[in-house]
C-alpha positions in Angstrom: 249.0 143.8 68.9 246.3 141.6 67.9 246.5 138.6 65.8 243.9 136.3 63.6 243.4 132.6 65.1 241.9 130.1 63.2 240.5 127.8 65.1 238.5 124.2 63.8 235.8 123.5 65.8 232.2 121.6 65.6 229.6 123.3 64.2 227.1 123.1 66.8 229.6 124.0 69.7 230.6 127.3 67.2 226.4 128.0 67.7 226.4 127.8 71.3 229.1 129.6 71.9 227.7 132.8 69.1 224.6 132.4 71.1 226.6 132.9 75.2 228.5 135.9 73.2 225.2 137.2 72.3 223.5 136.5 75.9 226.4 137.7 77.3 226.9 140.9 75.2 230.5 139.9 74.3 232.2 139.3 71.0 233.5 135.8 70.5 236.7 137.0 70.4 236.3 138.4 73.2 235.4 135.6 75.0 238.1 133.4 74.0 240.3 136.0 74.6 239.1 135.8 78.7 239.4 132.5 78.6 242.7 132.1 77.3 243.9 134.8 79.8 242.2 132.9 82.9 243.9 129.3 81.9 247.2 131.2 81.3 247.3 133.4 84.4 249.3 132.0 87.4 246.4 133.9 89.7 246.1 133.0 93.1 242.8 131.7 93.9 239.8 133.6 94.9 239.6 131.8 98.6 241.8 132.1 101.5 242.8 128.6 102.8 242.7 128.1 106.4 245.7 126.8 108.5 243.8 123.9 109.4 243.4 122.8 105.5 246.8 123.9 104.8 247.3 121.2 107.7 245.9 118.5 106.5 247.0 118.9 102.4 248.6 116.2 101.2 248.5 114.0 104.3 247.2 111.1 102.6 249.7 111.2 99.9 251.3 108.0 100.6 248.6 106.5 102.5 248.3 102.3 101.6 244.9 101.3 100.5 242.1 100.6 102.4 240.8 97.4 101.4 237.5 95.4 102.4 239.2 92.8 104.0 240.7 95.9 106.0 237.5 96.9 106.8 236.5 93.5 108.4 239.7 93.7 110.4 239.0 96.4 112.0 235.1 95.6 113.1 236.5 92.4 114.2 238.9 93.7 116.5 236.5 96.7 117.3 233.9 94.7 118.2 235.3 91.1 119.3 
């Protein structure tokens, strides 16, 4: 089943957009239609992550902040 949408947009952003559907060869609708779909799917995505980032994700979650005055710390004791 299909059904209207209004939608309030600028002006100039409705213009480019008629002008992709035309470069593209798509209707409007059409368009909005993909990218509704894409924003809404639960897709995984298109790459394959590799134990070693799967690894390393999130290991700086709770990591403190390195300041400057860290920074300084660590040359000094690096290099002292």
């Amino acid at each position: 089943m299909h059904t209207k949408l209004t939608l309030r947009l600028d002006d100039r952003l409705i213009a480019q957009a008629k002008d992709y559907a035309r470069d593209t060869g798509k209707s409007l609708s059409q368009i909005v239609a993909e990218y509704f779909s894409a924003i809404t799917s639960r897709r995984q995505p298109d790459y394959t992550q590799t134990p070693t980032v799967a690894g390393l994700r999130g290991v700086l979650k709770n990591a403190g902040v390195v300041g400057l005055s860290d920074y300084h710390t660590h040359l000094e004791d690096k290099h002292l």
